[in-house]
C-alpha positions in Angstrom: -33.4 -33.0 73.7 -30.9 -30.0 74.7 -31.2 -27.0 73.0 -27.9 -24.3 73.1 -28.9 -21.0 72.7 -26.5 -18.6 71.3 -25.4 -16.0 72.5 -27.4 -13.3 74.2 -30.3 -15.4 74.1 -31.6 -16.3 77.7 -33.7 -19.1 77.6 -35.2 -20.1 74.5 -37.9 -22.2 73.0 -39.1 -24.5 69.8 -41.1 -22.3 67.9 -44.1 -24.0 66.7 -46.7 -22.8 63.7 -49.7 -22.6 66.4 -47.8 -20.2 68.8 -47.8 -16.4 68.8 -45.1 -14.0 69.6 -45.6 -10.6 70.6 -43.1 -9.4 68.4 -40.8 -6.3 69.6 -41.9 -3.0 68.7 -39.8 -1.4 65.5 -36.6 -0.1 66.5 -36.5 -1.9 69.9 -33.1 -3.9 70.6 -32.5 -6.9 72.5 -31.2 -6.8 75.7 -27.8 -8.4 75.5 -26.7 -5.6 72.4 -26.9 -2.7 75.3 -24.0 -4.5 77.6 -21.8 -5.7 75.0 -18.5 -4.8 73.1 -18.9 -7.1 70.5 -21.4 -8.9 68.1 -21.1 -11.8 65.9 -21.1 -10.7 62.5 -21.1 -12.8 59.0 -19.6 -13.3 55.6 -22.0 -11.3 53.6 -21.9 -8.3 56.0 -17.9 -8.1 56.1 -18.3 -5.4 53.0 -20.8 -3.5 54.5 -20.3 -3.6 58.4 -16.5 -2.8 57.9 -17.2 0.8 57.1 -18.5 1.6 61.2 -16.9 -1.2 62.8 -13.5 -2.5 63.4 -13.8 -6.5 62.6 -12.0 -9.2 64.1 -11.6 -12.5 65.0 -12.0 -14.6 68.2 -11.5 -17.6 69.4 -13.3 -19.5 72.6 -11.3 -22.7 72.5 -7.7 -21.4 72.8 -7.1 -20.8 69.1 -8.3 -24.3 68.0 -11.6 -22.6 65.8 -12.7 -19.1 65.2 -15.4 -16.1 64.8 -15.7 -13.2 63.4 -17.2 -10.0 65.5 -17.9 -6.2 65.0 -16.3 -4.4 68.0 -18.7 -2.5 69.6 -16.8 -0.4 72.3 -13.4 -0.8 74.2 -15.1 -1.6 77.6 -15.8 -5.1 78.5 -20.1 -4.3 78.8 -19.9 -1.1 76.8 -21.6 -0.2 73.0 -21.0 2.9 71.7 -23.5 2.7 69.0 -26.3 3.1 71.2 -27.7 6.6 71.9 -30.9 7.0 74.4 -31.8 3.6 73.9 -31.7 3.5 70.1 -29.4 2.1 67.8 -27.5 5.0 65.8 -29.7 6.0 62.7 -26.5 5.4 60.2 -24.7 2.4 61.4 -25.0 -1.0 60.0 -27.5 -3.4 62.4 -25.7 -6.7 62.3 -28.1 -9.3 61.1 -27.7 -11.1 64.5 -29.3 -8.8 66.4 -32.0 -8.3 63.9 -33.2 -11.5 63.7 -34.0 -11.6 67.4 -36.2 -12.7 69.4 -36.0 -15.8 66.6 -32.9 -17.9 66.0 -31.8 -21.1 64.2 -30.3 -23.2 67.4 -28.4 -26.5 67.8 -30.2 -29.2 69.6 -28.3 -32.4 70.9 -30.4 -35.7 71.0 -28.9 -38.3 73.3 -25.5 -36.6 73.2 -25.2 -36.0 69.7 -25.3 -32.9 67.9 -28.2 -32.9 65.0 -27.2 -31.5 61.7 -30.5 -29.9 61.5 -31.2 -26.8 63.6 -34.6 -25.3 64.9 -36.2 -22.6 64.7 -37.1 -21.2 68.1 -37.7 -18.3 70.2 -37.3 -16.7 73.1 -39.6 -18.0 75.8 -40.9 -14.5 77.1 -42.1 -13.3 73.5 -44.3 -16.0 73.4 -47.9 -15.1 74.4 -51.5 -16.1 74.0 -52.3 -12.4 72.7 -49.4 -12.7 70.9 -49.5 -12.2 66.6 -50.0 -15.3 64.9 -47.0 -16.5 62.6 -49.4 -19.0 60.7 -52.8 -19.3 59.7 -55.2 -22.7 60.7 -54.1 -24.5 58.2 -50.0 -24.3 59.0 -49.4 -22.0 55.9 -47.1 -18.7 56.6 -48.6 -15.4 57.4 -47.3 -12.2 55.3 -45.7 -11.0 58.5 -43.7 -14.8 59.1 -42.2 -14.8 55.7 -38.8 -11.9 55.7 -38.5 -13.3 59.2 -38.2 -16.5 58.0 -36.4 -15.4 55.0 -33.8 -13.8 57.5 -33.4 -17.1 59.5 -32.7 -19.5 56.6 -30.7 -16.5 55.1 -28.8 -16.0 58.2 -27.8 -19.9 58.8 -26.9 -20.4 55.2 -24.0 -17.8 55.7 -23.0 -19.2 58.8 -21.8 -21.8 56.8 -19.7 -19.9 54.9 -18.7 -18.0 57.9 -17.3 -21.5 59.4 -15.6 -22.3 56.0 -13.9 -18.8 55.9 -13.2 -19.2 59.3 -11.4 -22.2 58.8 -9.6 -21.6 55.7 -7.8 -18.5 57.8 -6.9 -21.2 60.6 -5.6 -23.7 58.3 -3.5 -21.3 56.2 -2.2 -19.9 59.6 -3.3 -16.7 58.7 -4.4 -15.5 62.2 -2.3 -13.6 65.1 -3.8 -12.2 68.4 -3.6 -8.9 69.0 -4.1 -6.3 71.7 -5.3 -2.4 70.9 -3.6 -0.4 73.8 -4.2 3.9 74.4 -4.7 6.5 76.8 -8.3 7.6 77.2 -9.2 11.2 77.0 -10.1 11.0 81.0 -6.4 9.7 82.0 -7.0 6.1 81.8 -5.5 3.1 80.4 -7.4 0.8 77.4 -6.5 -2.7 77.0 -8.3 -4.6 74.5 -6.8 -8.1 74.4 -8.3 -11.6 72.9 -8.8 -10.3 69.4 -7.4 -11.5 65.9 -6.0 -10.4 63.0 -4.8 -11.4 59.4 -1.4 -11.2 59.3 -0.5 -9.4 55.9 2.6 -10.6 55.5 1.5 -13.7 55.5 -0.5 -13.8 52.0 3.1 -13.4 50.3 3.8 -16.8 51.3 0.9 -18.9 50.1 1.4 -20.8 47.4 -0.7 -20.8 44.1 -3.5 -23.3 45.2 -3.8 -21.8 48.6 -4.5 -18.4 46.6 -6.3 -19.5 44.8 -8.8 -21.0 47.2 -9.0 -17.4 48.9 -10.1 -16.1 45.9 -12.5 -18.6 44.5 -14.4 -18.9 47.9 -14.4 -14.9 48.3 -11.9 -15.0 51.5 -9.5 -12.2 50.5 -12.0 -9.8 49.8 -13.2 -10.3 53.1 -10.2 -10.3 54.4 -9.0 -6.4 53.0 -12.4 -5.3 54.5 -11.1 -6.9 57.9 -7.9 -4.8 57.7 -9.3 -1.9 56.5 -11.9 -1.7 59.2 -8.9 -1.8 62.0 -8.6 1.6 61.0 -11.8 2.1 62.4 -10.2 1.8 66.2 -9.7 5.0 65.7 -13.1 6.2 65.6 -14.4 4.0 68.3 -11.8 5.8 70.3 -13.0 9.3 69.3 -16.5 7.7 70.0 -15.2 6.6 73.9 -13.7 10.3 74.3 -16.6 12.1 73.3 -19.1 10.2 75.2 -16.5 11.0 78.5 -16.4 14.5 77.4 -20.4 14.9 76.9 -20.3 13.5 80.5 -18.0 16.0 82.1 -20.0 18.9 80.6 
């Protein structure tokens, strides 16, 4: 059995009802959100995350299937939401990170890819002294259940992440784009491998294919995606105040 842990994630376990996790303390972030740009976000979040974050699409297999992400910062291991460790007080926490050090993985039995996915953990939050998730009997603690509520939560709008996801490809509704400026300190940004809807686009739909966008909530998600490109903006100002705070 060959489980594929998701990004961020370094090595990651099943998570079974005897074990115990030492669980983070409250406001502590995973690793991998201090040395990103990016983070995946979801369908549900598009009308809340699009108010601090620009979001866009990506694609890892050349355009063939895409994801949608809140940029973080305009350097390639940079996030400008973080300040002394801690995440800022008013800006949306994508549900990705919150759900850590837990996720819903995909496991491949003898080369195929199970339907199902499994709860598990990451391998060095498991301990002895750890907090119990379950009680002897296998019934869920108080302190399992949001978490669990968050996973199943979580998974079910990755589905409808993948279905928006591949309405936009299908419709040919996607274009790359690349966010180019001069930094306050001199130099040169270059943001490249990102996606956009392409506005003019819509126009040309026909009635089923608008249809569909509206029944399955796509085109409101897809004004929040273009109204949050306005926030490149902002994560510029972010970049030139943290240079500016540095030069002090």
């Amino acid at each position: 059995m060959d489980i594929n842990a998701p990004f961020g994630f370094k090595e990651i376990a099943p998570f079974y009802k005897n074990q115990k996790v030492s669980l983070p303390e409250a406001g502590a972030l995973p690793d991998f959100l201090r040395t990103t740009n990016a983070v995946p976000i979801s369908y549900t979040e598009f009308p809340v995350a699009f108010r601090d974050f620009p979001l866009v699409f990506i694609s890892t297999d050349e355009g063939k299937s895409f994801s949608p992400v809140a940029v973080l910062g305009v350097a390639a291991t940079e996030n400008l939401f973080i300040d002394n460790g801690k995440w800022e007080t008013n800006a949306y926490l994508p549900a990705y990170a919150r759900r850590y050090p837990f996720c819903m993985a995909r496991v491949t039995l003898d080369a195929v890819e199970q339907a199902d996915r499994l709860v598990c953990v990451e391998k060095t939050f498991l301990s002895d002294t750890g907090e119990a998730m379950f009680d002897g009997e296998g019934k869920s603690l108080p302190r399992w259940q949001p978490i669990e509520r968050l996973l199943n939560d979580y998974e079910a709008d990755l589905e409808r992440t993948r279905d928006m996801c591949s309405i936009l490809s299908d419709y040919s509704l996607l274009e790359p784009f690349t966010m180019q400026a001069t930094l306050k300190d001199g130099g040169p940004m270059n943001l490249a491998g990102m996606y956009r809807v392409e506005e003019k686009k819509l126009e040309f739909l026909n009635a089923a294919q608008h249809r569909n966008l509206f029944k399955k909530g796509v085109m409101g998600r897809i004004y929040t995606h273009l109204l949050s490109l306005d926030n490149f903006a902002r994560l510029l100002a972010r970049k030139n105040a943290v240079a500016t705070a540095k030069t002090a």
